[in-house]
Backbone as a chain_set.jsonl record, in Angstrom:
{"seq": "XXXXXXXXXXXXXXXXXXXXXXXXXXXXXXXXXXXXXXXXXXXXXXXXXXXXXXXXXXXXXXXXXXXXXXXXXXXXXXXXXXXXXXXXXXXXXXXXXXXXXXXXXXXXXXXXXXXXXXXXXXXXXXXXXXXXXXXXXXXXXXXXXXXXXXXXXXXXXXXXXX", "coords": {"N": [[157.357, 60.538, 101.782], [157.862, 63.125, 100.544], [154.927, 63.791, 99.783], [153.926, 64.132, 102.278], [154.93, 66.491, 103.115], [153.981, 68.212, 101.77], [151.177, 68.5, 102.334], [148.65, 70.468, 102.889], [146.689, 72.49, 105.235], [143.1, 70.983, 105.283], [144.175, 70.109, 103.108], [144.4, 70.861, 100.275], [145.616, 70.198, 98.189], [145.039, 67.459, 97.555], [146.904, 65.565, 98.557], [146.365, 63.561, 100.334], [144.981, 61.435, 98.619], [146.397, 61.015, 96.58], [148.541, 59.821, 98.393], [147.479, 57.373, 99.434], [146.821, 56.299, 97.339], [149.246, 55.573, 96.269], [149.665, 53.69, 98.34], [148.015, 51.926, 98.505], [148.816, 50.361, 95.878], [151.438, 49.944, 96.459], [150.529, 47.917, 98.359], [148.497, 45.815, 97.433], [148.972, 45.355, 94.25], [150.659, 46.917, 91.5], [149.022, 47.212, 89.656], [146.567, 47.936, 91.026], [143.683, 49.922, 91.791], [140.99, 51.504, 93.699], [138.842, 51.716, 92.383], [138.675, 49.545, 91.264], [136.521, 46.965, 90.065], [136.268, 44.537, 91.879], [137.665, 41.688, 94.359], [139.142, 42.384, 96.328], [138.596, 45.085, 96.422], [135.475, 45.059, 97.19], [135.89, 43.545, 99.514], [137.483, 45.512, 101.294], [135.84, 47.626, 101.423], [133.769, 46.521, 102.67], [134.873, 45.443, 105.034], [135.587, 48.336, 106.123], [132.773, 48.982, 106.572], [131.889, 47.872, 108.31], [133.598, 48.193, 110.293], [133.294, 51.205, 110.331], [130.847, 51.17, 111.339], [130.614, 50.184, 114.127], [132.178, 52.054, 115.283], [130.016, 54.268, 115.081], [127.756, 53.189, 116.344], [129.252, 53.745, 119.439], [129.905, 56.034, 119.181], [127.139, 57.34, 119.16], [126.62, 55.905, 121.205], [127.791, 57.105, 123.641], [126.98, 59.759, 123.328], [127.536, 61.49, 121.589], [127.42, 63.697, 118.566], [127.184, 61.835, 115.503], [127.629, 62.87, 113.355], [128.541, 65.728, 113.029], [131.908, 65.994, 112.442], [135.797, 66.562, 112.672], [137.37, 66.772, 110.648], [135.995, 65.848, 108.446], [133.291, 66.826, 106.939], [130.841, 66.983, 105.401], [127.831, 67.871, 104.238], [125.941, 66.04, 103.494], [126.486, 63.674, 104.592], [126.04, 61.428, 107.525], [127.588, 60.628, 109.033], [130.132, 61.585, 109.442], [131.503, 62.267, 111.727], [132.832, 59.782, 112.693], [133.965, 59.179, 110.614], [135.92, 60.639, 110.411], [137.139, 58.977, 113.161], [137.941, 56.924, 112.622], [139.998, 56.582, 110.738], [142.69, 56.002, 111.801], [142.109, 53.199, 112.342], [141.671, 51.655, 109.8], [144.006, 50.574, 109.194], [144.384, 47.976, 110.356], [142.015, 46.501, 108.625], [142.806, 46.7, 106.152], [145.321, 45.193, 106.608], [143.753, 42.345, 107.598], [142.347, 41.943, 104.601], [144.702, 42.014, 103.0], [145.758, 39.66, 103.969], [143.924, 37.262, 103.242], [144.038, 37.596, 100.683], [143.609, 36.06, 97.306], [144.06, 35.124, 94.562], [142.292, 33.446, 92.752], [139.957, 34.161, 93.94], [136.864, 35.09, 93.685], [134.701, 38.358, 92.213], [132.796, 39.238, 94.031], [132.332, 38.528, 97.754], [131.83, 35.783, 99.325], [129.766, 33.502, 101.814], [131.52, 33.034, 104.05], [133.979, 34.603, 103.835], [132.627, 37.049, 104.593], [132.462, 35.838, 107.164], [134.556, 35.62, 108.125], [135.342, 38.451, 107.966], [134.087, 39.627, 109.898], [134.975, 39.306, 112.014], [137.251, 40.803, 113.045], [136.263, 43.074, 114.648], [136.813, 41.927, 116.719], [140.022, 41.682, 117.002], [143.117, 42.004, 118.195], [144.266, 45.09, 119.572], [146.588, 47.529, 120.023], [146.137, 50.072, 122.671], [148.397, 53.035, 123.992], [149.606, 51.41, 127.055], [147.958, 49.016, 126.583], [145.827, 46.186, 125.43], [143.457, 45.511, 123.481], [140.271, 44.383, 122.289], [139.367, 44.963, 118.882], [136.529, 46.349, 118.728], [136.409, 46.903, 121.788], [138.383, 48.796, 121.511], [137.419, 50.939, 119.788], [135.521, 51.808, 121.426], [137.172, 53.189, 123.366], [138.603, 54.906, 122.624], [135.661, 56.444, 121.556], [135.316, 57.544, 123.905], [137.441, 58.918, 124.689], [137.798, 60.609, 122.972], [135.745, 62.008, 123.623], [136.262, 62.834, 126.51], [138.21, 64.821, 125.563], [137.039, 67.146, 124.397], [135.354, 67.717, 126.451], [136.997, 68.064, 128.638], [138.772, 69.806, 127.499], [141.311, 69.04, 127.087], [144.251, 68.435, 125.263], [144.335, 65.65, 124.082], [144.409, 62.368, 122.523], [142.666, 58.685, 123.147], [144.271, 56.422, 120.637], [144.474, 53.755, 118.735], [147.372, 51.798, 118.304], [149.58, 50.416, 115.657], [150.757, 47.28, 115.364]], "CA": [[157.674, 61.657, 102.654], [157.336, 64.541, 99.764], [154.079, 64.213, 100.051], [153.486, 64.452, 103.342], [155.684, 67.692, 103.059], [152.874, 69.061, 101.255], [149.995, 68.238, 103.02], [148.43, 71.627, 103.927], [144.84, 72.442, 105.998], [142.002, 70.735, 104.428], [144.696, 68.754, 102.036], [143.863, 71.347, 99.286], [145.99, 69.639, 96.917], [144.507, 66.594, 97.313], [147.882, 64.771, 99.081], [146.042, 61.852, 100.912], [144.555, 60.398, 97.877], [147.715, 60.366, 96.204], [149.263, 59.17, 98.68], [147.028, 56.541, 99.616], [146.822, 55.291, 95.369], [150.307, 55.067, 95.907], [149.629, 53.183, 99.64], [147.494, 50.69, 98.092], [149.665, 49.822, 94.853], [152.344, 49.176, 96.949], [149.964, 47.11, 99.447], [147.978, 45.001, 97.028], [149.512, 45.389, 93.364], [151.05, 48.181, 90.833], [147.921, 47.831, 89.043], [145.358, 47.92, 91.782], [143.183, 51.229, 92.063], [139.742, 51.535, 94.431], [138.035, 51.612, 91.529], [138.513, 48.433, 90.722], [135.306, 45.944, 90.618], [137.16, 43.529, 92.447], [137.481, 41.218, 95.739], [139.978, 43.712, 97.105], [137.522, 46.161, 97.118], [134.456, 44.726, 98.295], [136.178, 43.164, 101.206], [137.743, 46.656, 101.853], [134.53, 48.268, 101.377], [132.711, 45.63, 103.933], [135.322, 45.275, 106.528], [135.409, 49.328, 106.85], [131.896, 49.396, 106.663], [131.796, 47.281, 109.776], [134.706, 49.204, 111.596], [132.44, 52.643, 110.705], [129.001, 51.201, 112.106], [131.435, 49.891, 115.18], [132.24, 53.596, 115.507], [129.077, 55.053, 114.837], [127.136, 52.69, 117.386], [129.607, 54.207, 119.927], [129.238, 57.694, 119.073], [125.715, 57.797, 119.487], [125.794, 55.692, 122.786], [128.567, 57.944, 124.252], [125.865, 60.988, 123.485], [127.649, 62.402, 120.645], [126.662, 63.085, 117.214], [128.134, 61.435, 114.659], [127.753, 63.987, 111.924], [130.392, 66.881, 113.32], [133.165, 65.566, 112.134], [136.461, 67.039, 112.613], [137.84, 67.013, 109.448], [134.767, 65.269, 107.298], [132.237, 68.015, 106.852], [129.739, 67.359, 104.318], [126.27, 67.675, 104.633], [125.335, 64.565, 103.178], [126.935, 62.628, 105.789], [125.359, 61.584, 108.762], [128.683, 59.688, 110.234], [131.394, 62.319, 109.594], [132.813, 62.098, 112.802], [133.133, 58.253, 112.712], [134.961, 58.9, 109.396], [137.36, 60.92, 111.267], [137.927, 58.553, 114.097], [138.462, 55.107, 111.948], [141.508, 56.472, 110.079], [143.552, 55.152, 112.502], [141.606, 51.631, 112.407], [141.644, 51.224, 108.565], [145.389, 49.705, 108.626], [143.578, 46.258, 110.515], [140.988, 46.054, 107.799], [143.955, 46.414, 105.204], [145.973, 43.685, 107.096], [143.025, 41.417, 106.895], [142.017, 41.515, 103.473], [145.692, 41.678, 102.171], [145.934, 38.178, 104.1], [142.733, 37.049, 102.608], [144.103, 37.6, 99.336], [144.284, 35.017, 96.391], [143.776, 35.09, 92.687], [141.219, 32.744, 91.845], [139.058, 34.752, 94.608], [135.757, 36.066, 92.653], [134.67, 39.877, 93.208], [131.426, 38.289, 95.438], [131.91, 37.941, 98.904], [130.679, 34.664, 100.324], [129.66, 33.736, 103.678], [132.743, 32.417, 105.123], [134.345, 35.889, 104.035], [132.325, 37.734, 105.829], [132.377, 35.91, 108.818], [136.384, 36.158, 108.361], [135.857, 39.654, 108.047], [133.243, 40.339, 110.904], [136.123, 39.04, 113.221], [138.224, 42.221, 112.708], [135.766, 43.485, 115.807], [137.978, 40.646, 117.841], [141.306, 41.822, 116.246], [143.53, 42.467, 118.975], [144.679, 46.415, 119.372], [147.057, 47.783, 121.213], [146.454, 51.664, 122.861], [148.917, 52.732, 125.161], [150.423, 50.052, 126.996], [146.824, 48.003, 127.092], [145.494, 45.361, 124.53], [141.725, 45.67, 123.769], [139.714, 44.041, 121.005], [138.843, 46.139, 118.174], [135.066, 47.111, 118.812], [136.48, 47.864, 122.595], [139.3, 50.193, 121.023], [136.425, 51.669, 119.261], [135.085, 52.521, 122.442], [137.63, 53.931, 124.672], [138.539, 55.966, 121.422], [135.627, 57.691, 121.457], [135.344, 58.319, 125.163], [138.764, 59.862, 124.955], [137.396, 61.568, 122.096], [134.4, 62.707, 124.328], [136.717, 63.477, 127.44], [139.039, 65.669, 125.403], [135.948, 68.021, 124.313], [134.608, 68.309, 127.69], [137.775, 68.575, 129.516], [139.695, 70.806, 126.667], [142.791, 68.455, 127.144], [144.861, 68.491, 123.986], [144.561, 64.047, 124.281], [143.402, 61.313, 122.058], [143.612, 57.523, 122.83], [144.507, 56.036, 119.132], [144.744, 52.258, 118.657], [149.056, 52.092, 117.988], [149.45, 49.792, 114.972], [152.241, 46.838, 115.473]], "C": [[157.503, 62.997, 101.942], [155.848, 64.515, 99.832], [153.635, 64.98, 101.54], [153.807, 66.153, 103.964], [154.849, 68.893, 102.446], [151.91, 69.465, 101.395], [149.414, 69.879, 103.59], [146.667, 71.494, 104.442], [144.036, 72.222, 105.026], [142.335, 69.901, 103.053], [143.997, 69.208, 100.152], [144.549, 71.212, 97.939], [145.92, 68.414, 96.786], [145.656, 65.59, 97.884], [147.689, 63.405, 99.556], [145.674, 61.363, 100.059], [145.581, 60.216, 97.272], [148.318, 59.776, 97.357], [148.61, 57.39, 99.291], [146.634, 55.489, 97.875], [147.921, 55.103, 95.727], [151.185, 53.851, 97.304], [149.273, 51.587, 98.805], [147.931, 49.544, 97.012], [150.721, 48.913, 95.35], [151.139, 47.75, 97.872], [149.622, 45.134, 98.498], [148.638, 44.682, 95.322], [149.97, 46.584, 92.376], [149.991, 48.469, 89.881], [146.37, 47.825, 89.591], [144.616, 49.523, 92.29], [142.123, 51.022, 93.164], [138.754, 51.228, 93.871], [137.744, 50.538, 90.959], [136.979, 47.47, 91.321], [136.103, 44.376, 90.762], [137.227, 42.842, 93.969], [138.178, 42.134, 96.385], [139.103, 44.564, 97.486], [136.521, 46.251, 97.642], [134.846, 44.051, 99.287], [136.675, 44.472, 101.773], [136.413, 47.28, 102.578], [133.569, 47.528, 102.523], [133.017, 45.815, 105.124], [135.534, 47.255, 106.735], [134.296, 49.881, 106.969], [131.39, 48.571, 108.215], [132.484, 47.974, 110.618], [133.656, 50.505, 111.96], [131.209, 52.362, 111.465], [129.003, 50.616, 113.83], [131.047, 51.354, 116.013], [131.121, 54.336, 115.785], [128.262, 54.676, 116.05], [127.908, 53.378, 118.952], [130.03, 55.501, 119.781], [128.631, 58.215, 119.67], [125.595, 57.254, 121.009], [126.355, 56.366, 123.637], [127.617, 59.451, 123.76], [126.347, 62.004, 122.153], [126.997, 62.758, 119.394], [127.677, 63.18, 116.305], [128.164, 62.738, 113.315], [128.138, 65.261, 112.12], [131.268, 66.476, 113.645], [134.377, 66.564, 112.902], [137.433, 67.396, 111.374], [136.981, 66.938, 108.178], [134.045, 66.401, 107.515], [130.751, 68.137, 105.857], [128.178, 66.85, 105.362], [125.253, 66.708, 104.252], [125.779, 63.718, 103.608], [126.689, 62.69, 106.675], [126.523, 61.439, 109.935], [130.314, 60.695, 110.04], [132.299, 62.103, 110.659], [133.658, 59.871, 113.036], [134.121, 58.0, 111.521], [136.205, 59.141, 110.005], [138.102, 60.04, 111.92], [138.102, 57.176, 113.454], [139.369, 55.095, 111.341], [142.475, 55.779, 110.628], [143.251, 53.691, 112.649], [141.605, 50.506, 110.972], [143.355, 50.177, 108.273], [145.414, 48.43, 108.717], [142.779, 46.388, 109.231], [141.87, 45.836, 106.651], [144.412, 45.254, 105.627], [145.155, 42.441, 106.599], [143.008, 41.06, 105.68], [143.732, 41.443, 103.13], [146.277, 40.109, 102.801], [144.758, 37.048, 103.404], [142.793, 36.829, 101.111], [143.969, 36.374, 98.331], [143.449, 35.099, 94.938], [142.502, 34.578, 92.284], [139.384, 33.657, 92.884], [138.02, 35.632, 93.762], [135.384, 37.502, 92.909], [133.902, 40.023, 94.055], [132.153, 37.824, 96.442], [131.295, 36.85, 99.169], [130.643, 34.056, 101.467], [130.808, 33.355, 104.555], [133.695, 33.71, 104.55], [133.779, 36.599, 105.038], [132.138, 37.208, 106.931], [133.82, 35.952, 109.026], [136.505, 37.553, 109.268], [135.134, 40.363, 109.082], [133.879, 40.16, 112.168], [137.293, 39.693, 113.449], [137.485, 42.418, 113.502], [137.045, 42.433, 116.996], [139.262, 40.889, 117.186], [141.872, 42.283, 117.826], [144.556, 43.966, 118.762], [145.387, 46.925, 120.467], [146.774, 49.65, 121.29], [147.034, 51.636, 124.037], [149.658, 51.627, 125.29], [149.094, 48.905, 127.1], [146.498, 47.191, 125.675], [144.072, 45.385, 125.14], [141.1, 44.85, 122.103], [139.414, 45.185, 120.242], [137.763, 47.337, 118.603], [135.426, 47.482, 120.59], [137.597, 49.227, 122.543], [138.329, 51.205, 120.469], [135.68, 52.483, 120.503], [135.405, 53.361, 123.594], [137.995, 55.066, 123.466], [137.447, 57.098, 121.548], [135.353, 58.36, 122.551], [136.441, 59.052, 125.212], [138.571, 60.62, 124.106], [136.348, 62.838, 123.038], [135.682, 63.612, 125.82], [137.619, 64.854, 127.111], [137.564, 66.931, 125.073], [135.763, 68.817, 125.249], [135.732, 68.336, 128.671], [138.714, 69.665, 128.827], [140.917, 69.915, 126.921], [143.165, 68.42, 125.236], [145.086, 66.319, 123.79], [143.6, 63.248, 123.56], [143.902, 60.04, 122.272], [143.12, 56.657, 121.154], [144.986, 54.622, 119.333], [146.362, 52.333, 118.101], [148.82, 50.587, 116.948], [150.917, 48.707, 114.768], [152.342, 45.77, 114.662]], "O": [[157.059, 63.953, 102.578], [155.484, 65.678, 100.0], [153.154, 66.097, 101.734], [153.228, 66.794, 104.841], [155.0, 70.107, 102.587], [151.482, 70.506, 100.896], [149.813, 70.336, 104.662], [145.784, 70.701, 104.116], [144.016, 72.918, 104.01], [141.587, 69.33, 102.258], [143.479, 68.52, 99.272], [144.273, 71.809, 96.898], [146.662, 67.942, 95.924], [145.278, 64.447, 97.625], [148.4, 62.416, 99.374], [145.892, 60.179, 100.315], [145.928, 59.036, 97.317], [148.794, 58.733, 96.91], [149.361, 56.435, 99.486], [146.303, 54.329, 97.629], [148.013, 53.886, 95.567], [152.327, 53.4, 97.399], [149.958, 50.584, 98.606], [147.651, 48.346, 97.054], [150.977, 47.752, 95.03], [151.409, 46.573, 97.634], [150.079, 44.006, 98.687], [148.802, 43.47, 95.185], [149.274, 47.539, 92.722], [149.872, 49.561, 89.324], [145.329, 47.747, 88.938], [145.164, 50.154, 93.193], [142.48, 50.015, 93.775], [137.816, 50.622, 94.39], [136.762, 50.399, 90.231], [136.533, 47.337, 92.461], [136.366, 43.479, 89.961], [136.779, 43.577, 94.848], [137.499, 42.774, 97.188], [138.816, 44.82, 98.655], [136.268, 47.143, 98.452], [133.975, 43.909, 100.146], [136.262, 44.638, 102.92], [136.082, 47.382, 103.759], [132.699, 48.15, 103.133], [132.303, 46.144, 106.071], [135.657, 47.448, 107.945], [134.26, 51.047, 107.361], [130.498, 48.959, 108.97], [131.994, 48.366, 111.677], [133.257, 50.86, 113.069], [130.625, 53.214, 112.135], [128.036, 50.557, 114.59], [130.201, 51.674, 116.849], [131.181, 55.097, 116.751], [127.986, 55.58, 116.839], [127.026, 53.566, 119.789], [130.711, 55.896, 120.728], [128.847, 59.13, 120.465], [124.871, 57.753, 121.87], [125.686, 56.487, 124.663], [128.2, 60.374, 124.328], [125.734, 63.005, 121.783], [125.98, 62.124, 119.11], [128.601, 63.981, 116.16], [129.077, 63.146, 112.597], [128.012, 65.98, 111.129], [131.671, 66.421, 114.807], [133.937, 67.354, 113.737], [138.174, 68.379, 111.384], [137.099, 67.635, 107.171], [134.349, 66.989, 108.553], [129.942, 69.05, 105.696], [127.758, 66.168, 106.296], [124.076, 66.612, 104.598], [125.539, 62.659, 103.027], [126.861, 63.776, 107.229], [126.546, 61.829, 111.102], [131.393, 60.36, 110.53], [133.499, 61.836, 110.598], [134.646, 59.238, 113.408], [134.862, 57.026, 111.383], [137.182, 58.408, 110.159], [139.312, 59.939, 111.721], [138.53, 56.316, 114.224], [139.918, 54.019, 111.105], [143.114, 54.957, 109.971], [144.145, 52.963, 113.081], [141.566, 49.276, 110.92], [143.627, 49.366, 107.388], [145.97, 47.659, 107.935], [143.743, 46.27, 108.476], [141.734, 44.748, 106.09], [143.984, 44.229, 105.097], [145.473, 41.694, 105.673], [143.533, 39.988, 105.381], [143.95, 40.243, 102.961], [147.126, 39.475, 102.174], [145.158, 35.913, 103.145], [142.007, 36.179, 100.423], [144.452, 35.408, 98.923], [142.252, 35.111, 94.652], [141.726, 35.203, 91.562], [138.206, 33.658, 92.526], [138.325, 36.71, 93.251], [135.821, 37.916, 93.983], [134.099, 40.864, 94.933], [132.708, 36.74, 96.262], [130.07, 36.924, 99.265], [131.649, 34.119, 102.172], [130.79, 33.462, 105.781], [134.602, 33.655, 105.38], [134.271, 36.777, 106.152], [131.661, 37.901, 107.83], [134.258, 36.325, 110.114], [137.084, 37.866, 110.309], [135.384, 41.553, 109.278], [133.504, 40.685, 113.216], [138.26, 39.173, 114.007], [137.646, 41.265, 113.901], [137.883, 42.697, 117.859], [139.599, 39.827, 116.663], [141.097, 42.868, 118.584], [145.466, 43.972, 117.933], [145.001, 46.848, 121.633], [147.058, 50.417, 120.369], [146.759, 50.875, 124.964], [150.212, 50.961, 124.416], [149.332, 47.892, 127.758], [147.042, 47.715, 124.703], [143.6, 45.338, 126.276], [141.678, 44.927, 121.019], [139.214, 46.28, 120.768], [137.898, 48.551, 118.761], [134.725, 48.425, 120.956], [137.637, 50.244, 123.234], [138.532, 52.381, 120.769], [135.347, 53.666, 120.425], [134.702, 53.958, 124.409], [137.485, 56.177, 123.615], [137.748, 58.288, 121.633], [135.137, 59.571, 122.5], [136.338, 60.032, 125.951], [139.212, 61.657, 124.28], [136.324, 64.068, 123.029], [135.786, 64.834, 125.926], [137.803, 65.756, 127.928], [137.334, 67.577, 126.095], [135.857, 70.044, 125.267], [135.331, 68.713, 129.772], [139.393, 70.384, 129.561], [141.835, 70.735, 126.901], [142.381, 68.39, 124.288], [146.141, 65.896, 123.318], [142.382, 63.265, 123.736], [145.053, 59.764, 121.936], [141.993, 56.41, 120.726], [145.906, 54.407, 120.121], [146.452, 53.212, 117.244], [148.027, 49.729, 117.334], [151.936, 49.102, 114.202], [153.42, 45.19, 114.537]]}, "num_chains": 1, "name": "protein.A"}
């Protein structure tokens, strides 16, 4: 909660990565970083690279473009805005892999991982009072993304995490 107390526009003291090193420690172990070359991280790294290309595919077919973000901004990113809208989706891809877990697990992926982890699209999500699979949370997401734009409503629907 002190962090979050700190948090100012643009996170110019860097608050979410601390607080997310100190997300993941608790999650997975007290000596687990991102950095690690480890199964943790290439299943992270896979299953939110599936959530983002989820996202991104519904972006582009909803007419937007993925690369004006709302918070992401760089110019060497094509999918900025898809970065934006998967924050809220990254806590399933955590869930997964931290059930997934086990010791003797090598830092290679092999095929019965990823088809584990390509079944996080079929995760059930609740927004609202409705239950939707992932990859269709992904999609009313960013129509409600798209409707708030073009109607100016102050409204996003956000997958609720239970």
């Amino acid at each position: 909660m002190i962090l979050q107390k700190r948090v100012k526009l643009s996170d110019s003291q860097n608050c979410e990565a601390n607080a997310a090193a100190i997300y993941f420690k608790a999650l997975f172990s007290k000596d687990f970083t991102r950095d690690d070359l480890c199964f943790i991280n290439s299943a992270l790294n896979y299953v939110y690279s599936i959530i983002r290309a989820c996202l991104v595919r519904d972006i582009v077919s909803s007419g937007l473009l993925p690369n004006f973000g709302l918070w992401h901004d760089s110019v060497y990113n094509q999918f900025n805005l898809a970065d934006d809208l998967m924050e809220p989706f990254r806590i399933y891809a955590d869930r997964l892999i931290y059930s997934m877990m086990n010791d003797s697990k090598d830092i290679f992926l092999d095929t019965r991982d990823k088809q584990i982890m390509i079944g996080i699209l079929d995760t059930k999500v609740m927004m609202g009072n409705k239950s939707f699979t992932l990859a269709m949370a992904s999609r009313v997401c960013v129509q409600s993304y798209k409707h708030a734009i073009l109607s100016g409503e102050n409204s996003l629907d956000l997958p609720e995490f239970v």
